[in-house]
N, CA, C and O of each residue as an XYZ file, in Angstrom:
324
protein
N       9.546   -110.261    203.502
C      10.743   -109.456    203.386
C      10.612   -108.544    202.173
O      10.260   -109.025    201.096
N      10.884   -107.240    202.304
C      10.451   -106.001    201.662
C      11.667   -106.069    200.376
O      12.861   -105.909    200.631
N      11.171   -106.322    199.034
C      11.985   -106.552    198.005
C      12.879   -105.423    197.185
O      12.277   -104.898    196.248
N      13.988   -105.064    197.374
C      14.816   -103.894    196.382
C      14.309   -103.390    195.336
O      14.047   -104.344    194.604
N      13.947   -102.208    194.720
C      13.839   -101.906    193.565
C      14.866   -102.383    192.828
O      15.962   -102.752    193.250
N      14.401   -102.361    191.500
C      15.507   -103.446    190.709
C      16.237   -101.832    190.381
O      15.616   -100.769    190.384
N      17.348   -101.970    190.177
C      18.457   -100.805    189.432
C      18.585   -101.230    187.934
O      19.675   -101.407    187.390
N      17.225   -101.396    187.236
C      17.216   -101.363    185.881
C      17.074   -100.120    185.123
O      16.539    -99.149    185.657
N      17.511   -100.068    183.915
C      17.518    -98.583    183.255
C      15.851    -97.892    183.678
O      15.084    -98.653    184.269
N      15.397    -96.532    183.363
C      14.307    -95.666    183.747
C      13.383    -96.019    182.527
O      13.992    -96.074    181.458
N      11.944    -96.284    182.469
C      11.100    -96.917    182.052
C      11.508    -95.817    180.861
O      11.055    -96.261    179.806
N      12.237    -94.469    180.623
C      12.139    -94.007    179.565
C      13.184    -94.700    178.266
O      13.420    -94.323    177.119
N      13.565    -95.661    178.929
C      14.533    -95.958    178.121
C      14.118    -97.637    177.483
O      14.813    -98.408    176.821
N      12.659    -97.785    178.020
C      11.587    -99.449    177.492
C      11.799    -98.813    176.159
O      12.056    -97.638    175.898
N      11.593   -100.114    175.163
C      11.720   -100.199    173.942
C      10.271    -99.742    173.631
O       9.285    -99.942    174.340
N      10.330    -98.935    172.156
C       9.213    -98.612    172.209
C       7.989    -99.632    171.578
O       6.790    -99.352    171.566
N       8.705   -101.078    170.978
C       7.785   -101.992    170.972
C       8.205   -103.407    171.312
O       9.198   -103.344    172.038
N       7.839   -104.674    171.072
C       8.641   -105.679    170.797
C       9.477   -105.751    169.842
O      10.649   -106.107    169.962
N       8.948   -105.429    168.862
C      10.133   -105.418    167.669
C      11.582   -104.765    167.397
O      12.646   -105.155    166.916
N      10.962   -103.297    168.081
C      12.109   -102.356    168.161
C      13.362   -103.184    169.698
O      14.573   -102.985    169.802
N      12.445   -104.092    170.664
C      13.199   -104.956    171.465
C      14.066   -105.861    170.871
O      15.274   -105.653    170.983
N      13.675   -106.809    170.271
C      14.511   -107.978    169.235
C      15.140   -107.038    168.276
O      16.024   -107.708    167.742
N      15.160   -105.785    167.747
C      16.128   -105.337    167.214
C      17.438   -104.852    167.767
O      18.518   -105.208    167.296
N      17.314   -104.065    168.738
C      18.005   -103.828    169.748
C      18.978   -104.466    170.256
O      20.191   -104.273    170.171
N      17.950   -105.794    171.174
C      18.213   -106.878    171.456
C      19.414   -107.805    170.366
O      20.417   -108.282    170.898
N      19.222   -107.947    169.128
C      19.621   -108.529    168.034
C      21.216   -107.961    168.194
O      22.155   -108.712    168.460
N      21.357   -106.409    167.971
C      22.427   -105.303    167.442
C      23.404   -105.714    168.750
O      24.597   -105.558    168.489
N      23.232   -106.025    169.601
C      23.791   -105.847    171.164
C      24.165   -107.122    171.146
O      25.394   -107.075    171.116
N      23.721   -108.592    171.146
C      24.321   -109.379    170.610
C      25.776   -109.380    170.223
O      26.812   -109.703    170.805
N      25.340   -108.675    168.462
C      26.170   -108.756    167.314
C      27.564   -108.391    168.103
O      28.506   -109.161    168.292
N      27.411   -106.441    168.691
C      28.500   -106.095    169.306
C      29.339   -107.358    170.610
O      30.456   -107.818    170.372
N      28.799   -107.615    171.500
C      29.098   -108.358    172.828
C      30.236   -109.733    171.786
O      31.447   -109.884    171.947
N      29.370   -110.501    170.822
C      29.779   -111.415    170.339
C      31.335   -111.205    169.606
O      32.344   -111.900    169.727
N      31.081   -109.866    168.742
C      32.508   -109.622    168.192
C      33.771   -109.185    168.857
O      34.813   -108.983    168.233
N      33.646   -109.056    170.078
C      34.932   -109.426    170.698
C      35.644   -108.046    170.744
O      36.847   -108.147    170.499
N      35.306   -107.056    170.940
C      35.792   -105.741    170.499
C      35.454   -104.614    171.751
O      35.754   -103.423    171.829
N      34.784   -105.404    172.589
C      34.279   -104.310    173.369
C      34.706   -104.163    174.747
O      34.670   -105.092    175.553
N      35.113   -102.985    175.017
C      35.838   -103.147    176.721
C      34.701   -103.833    177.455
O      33.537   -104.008    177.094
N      35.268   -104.147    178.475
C      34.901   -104.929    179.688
C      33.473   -104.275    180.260
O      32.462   -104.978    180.277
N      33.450   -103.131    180.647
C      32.223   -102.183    181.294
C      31.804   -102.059    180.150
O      31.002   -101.154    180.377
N      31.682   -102.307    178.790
C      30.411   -102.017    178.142
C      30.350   -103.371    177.470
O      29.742   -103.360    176.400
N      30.794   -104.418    177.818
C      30.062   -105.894    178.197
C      28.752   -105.695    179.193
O      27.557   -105.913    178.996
N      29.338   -105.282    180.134
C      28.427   -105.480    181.328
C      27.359   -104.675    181.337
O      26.412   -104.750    182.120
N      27.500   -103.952    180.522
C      26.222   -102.493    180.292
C      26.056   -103.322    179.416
O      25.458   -104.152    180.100
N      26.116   -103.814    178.322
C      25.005   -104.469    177.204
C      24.557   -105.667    177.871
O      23.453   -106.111    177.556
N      25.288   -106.291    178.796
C      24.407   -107.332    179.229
C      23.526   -107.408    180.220
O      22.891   -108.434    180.465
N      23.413   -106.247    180.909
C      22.439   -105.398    181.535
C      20.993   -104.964    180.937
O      19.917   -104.810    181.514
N      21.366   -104.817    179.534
C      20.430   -103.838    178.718
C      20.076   -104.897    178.058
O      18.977   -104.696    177.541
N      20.480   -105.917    177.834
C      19.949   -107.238    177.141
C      18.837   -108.542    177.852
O      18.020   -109.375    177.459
N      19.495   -108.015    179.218
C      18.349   -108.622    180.285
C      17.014   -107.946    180.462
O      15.904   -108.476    180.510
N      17.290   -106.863    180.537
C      16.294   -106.070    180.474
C      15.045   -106.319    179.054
O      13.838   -106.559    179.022
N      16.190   -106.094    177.944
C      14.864   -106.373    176.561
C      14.536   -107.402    176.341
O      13.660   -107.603    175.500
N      15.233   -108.579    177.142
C      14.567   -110.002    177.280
C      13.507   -110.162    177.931
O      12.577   -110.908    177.624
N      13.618   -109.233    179.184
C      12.721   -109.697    180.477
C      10.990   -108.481    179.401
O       9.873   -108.995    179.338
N      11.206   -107.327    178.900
C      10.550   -106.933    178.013
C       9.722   -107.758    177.146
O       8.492   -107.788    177.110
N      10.752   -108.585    176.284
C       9.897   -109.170    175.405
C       9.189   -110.568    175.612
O       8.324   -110.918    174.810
N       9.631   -111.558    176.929
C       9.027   -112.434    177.760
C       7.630   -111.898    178.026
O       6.708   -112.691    177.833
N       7.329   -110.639    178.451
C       6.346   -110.085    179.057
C       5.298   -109.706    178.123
O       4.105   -109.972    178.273
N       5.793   -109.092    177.186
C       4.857   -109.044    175.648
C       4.276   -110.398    175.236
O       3.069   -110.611    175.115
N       5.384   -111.417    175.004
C       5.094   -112.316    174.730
C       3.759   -113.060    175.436
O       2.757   -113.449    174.837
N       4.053   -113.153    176.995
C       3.044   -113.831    177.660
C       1.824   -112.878    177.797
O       0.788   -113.519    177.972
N       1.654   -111.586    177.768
C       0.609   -110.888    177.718
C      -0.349   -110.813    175.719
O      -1.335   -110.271    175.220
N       0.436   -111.454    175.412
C      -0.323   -111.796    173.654
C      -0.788   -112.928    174.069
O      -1.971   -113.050    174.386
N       0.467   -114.351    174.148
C      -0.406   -115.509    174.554
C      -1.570   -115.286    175.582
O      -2.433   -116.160    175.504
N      -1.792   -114.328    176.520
C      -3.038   -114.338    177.494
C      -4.353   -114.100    176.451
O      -5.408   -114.728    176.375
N      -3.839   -112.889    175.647
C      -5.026   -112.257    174.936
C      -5.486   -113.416    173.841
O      -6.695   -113.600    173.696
N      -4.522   -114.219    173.050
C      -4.964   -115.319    172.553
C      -5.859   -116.363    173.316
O      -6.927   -116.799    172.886
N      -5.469   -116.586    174.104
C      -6.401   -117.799    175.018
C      -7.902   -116.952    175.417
O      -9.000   -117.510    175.435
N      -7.737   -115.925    175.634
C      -8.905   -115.199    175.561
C      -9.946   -115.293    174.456
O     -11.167   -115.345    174.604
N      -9.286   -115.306    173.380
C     -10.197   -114.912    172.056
C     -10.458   -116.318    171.768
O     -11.519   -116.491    171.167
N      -9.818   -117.325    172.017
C     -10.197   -118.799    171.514
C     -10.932   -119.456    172.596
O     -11.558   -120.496    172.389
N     -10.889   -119.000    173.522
C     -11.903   -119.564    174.931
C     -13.473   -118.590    173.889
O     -14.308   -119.401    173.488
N     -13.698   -117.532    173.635
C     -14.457   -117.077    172.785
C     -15.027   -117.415    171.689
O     -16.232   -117.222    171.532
N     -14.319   -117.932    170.820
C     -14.469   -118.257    169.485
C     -14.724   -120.161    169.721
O     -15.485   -120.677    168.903
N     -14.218   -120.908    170.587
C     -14.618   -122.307    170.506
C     -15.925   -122.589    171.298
O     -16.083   -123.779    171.570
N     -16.961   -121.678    171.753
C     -18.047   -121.965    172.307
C     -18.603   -122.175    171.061
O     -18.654   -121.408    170.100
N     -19.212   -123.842    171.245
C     -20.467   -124.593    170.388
C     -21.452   -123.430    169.850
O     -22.139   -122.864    170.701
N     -21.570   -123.040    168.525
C     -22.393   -122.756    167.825
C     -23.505   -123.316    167.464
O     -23.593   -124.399    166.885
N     -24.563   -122.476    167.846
C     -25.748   -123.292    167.796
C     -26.735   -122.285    167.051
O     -26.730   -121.098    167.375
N     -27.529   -122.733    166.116
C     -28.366   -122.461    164.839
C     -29.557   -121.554    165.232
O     -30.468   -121.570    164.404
N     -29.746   -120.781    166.298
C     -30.581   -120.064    166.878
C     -31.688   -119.629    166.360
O     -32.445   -118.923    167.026
């Protein structure tokens, strides 16, 4: 069964790193939490918060890949050649 494009914001609007994600991520929080914000821009930050989650999950597991890479590398038995 042929899957929906997701209706997530336009890739121009990806964070431009992880960090700048957890900052973002962080600020959007702060607002949602303080209790101040109409209803539709709840739902737009919690839109935009899924999004820099699902972002920084993906960073995340694409570092842990590159780590397991370099230590599958680095733990081959050294031998005195």
């Amino acid at each position: 069964m042929p899957r929906a494009a997701p209706s997530a914001a336009p890739a121009a609007d990806a964070p431009a790193s992880y960090e700048a994600a957890l900052t973002e991520l962080d600020a959007l929080v702060q607002a949602m939490e303080g209790g101040q914000l109409p209803l539709d821009k709840l739902l737009e930050g919690y839109r935009r918060g899924a999004l820099l989650l699902d972002f920084c999950r993906e960073r995340l597991a694409s570092v842990e890949t590159q780590v397991k890479v370099l230590e599958e590398g680095l733990q081959k038995p050294w031998t005195n050649a």
